[in-house]
C-alpha positions in Angstrom: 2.5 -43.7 -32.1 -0.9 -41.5 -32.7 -1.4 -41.0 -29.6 1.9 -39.8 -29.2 1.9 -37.5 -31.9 -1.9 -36.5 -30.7 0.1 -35.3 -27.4 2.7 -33.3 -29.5 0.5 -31.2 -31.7 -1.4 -30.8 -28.6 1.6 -29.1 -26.5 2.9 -27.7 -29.4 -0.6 -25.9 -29.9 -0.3 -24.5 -25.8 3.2 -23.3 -26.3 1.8 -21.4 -29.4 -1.2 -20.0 -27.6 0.8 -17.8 -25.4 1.4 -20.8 -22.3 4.8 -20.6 -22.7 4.7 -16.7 -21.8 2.4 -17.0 -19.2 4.6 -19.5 -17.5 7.6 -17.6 -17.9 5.4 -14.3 -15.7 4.4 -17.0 -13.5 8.4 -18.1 -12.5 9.4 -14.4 -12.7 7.1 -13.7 -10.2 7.7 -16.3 -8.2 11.1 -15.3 -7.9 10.3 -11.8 -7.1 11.3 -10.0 -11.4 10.3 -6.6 -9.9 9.1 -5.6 -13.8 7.0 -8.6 -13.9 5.4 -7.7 -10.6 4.5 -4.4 -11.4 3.6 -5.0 -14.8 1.1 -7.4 -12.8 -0.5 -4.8 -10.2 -2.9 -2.7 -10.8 -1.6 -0.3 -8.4 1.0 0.4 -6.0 -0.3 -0.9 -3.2 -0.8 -4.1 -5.1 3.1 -3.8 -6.1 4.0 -3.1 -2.5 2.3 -6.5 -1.3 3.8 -8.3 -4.0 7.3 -6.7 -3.2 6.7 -8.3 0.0 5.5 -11.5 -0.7 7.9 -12.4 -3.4 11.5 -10.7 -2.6 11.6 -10.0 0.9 8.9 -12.3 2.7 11.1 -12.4 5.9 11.6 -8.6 6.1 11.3 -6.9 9.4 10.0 -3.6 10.2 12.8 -1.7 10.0 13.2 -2.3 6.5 9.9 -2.6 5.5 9.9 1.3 5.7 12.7 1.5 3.2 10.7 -0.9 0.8 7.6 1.0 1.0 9.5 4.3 0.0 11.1 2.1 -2.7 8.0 0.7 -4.3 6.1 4.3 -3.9 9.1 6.5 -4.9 9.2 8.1 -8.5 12.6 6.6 -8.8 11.8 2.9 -8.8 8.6 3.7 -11.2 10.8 5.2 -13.8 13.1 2.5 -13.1 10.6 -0.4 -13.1 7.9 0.8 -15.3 5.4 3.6 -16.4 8.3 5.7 -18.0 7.5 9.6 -17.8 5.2 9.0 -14.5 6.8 12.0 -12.5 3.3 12.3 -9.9 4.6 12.8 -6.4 3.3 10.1 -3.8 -0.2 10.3 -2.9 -1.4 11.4 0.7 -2.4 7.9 1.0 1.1 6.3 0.1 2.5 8.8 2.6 0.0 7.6 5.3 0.8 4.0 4.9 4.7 5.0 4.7 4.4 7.3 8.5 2.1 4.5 9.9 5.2 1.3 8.8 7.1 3.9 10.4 5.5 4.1 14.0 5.0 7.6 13.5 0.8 7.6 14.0 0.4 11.3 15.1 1.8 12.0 11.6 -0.5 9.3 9.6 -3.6 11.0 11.7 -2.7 14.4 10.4 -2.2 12.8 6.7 -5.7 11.1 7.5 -7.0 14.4 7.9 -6.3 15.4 4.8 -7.6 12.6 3.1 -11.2 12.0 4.7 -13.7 15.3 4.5 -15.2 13.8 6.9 -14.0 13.5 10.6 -15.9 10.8 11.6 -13.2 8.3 10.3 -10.6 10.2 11.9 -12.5 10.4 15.6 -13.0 7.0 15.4 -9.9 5.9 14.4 -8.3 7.8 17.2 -10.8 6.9 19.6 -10.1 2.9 18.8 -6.5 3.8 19.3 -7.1 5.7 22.4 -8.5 2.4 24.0 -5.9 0.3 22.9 -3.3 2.3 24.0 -1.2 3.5 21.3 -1.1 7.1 21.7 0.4 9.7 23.9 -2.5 11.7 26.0 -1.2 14.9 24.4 -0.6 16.1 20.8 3.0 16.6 20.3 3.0 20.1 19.1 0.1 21.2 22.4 0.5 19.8 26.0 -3.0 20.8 26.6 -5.0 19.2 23.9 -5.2 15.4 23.5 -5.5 14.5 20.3 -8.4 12.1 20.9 -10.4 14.8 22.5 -9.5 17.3 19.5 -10.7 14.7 17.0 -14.2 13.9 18.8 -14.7 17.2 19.5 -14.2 17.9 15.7 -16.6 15.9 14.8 -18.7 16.5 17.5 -18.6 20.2 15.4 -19.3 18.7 12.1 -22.7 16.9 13.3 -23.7 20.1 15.7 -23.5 22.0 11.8 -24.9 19.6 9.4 -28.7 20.7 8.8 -29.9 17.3 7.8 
């Protein structure tokens, strides 16, 4: 009978130390409580692959492009948490939204943006040059490819630097 009661105080000292909470989070998240998984990330990126994993692990691509704009929208923060957050989406959200989307010549002009640098961007479009995934000439010029504009970009960048 001690050791029963032992066991009791013992539990009931867990459920007081906050276990009980912890494993309510726990089946919240495992069922996908979109508060509970953003309350959990640290970012929205981190929201975005728990969006995934937890509610919609058999999505396909089509409407992984709506999720993404969900979880990145202003909307669906306000709605979900961090009340009075009215920041529009970062140039990196927006690159990882146009790349779920197909639309790379978009994502590479985002890119650009992003990095100072265009080494990143030359290599990028170099790597995928070689494996195919781009058109030989920038949408908006039938004379330029866009892998020869980035390289010789940063072909520019290292002619300039004085170091």
């Amino acid at each position: 009978k001690k050791a029963v009661e032992s066991w009791m105080r013992k539990q009931a000292e867990h459920l007081d130390g906050g276990i009980l909470e912890k494993m309510v989070d726990i089946a919240e998240i495992l069922l996908g409580d979109p508060h509970t998984l953003y309350s959990y990330s640290t970012n929205d990126h981190e929201f975005f692959v728990a969006h995934l994993l937890y509610q919609t692990p058999e999505i396909g691509r089509d409407d992984l492009q709506v999720v993404a704009s969900n979880c990145y929208s202003v909307e669906y923060k306000r709605t979900y948490g961090e009340e009075g957050n009215q920041e529009e989406q970062g140039l990196l959200q927006k690159c990882i939204i146009e790349i779920i989307r197909g639309n790379l010549y978009d994502a590479i002009m985002i890119c650009l943006q992003i990095f100072d640098s265009p080494w990143f961007i030359a290599h990028l479009v170099d790597l995928l040059h070689h494996a195919g995934c781009l058109r030989e000439t920038l949408p908006f010029d039938d004379d330029k490819s866009i892998r020869q504009f980035c390289l010789l970009e940063y072909g520019r960048g290292l002619i300039s630097d004085p170091s």
